[in-house]
C-alpha positions, 0 to 999 in steps of 0.5 A, spaced: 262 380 901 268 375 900 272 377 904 266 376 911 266 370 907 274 367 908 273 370 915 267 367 917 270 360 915 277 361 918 275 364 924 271 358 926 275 353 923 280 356 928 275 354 933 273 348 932 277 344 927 283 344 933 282 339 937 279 332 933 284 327 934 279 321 932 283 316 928 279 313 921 278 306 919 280 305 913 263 343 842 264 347 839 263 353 843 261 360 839 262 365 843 264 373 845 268 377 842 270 381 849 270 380 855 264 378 859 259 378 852 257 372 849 255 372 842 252 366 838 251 359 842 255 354 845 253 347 845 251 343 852 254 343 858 258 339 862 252 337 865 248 336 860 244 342 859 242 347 853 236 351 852 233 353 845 237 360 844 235 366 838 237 362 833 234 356 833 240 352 837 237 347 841 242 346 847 245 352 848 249 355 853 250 362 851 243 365 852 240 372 850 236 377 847 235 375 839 238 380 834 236 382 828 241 378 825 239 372 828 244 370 833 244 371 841 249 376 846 249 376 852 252 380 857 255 379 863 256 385 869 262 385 873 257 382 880 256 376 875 263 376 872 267 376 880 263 370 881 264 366 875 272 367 876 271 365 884 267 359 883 272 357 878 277 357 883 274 355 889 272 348 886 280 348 885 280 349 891 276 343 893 279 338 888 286 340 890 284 340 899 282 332 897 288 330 893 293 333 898 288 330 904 288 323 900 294 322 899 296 324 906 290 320 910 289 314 904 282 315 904 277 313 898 272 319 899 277 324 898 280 321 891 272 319 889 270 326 891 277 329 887 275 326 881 268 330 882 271 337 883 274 336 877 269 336 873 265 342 877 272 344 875 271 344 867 263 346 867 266 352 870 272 352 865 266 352 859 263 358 862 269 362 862 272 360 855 264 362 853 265 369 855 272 369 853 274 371 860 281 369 862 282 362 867 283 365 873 286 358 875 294 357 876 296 350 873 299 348 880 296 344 885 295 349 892 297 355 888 291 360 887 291 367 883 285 369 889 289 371 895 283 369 900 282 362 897 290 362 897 289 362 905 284 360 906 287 352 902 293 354 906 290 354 914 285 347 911 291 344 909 294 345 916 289 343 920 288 337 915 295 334 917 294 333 924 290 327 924 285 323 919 279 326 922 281 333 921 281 332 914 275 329 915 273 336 918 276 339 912 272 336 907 266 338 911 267 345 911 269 346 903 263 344 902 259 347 906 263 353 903 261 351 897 254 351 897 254 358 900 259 360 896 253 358 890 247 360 893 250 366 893 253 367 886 246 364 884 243 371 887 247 375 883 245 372 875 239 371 872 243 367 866 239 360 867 245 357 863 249 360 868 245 358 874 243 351 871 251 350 872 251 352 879 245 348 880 249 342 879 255 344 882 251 345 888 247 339 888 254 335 887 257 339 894 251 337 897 252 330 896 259 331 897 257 334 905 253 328 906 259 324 904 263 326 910 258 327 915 257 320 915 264 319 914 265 323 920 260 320 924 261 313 922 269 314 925 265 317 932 266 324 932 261 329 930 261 336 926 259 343 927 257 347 921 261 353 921 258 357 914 250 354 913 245 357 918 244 350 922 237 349 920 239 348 912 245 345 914 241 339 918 236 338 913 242 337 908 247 333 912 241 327 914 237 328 907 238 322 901 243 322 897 241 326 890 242 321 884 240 326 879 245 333 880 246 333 873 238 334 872 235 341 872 235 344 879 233 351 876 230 354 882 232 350 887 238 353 889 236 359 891 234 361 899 
C-alpha cells in the first residue's frame, strides 16, 4: 500500500510539477514494557486530549481493557505499528521539505507551517515513546530511515529548487499526502487516542493545504491535486480555515 502510495505521488508529480516557473511576491508517561503494548496511562497529548482509562486516570493517552489490577494495556498490531512509525516520519518530511523550501525561497508560509509540523512531529513522537517503540527518526535534516520517504523528500526537493512556485507546489502536494497518508492510518486503528492524534494532524494538514493553495492562487498559478480524489480535494482547498485542530474531530477523518 505505501509503496502504490510513493508511486502515485512521484508519478504525478513528474508530470505536473515541471513546468511552474511562476515567480512569488514576496508528563509523565507510564507506559509499556514491550514493543507495541502499553500499560498503565499517559497523561494528555500534544494536543490536548485524554480520556478516562481503567484506573481512573482522566486524560489518558494509553487506553485499554481494565485488568484485575486496575491498570490498562493495550496492544497494538503491526498494521497499527508500520502506520504510527510512517506518519512519524513522513511529518519530518513535511517540517524538513519547508525548512529547506524556506530558506531556499524566503517565504514566510514555509517557516510558519515548519514550525507546525514540528509539532505534529512531537505528538507522534508521544505515541511512540507510549508504546516504547523505537523512533524511526534520524536527527538529521533530509535523512530518512523509510527508503520511500527518502525518494520521494529527495525528488520534492528537486523540483522545489526550480523556482518559488514549485516550491509552492510542493507544499501543496505534502499535504495532500499527508491527509492521505492519515486517513488511511486512521482505517486501520480503533485506538481513539491514536486516531484523536491523527485527527488533529489531519486538520493541521488540512489547514496547511488551504495555505498553499491560496498562495499559489494569490502568485497567478494553479493547482492540480495529484493524491485526493477531486471532489475532497476541492471541498478541502475552497473551505474556511479550521480554528480549533486541537479539538476532538474523532470521526471526522474517516471516508
Amino acid at each position: 500500500m505505501l509503496n502504490r502510495l510513493i508511486l502515485t505521488i512521484l508519478t504525478a508529480a513528474i508530470l505536473t510539477l515541471a513546468g511552474a516557473t511562476t515567480s512569488v511576491a514576496g508528563s509523565g508517561v507510564v507506559c509499556g514494557d514491550g514493543t507495541g503494548i502499553c500499560i498503565g496511562s499517559c497523561d494528555r497529548n500534544e494536543f490536548g486530549h485524554g480520556r478516562e482509562a481503567g484506573n481512573g486516570n482522566k486524560g489518558g493517552d494509553c487506553i485499554a481493557d481494565e485488568v484485575d489490577d486496575g491498570s490498562v494495556t493495550t496492544y497494538l498490531t503491526t498494521e497499527e505499528i508500520d502506520w504510527l512509525m510512517f506518519i512519524r516520519e513522513e511529518e519530518k518530511l513535511a517540517r524538513d521539505s519547508y525548512l529547506v523550501l524556506g530558506n531556499l525561497w524566503g517565504l514566510v508560509i514555509f517557516e510558519n507551517i515548519a514550525a507546525s509540523e514540528q509539532k505534529h512531529m512531537d505528538a507522534m513522537k508521544k505515541l511512540i515513546e507510549c508504546y516504547k517503540l523505537t523512533d524511526p527518526v534520524i536527527d538529521e535534516i533530509g535523512s530518512f530511515s523509510d527508503s520511500e520517504l527518502q525518494a520521494l523528500f529527495d525528488f520534492l526537493m528537486a523540483q522545489g529548487a526550480q523556482s518559488t512556485m514549485d516550491g509552492l507546489y510542493v507544499g501543496a502536494t505534502i499535504e495532500e499526502t499527508d491527509i492521505d497518508s492519515i486517513q488511511n492510518a486512521i482505517e486501520v486503528t480503533d485506538q481513539m487516542h491514536i486516531v484523536s492524534t491523527y485527527e488533529s494532524l489531519m486538520c493541521g494538514s488540512r489547514n496547511h493545504l488551504r495555505a498553499f493553495i491560496r498562495q499559489i492562487e494569490i502568485n497567478g498559478g494553479s493547482y492540480t491535486p495529484k493524491v485526493l480524489e477531486g471532489k475532497e480535494f476541492w471541498a478541502i482547498a475552497y473551505s474556511e480555515m479550521e480554528q480549533d485542530c486541537g479539538g476532538n474531530k474523532r470521526g471526522k477523518g474517516k471516508r
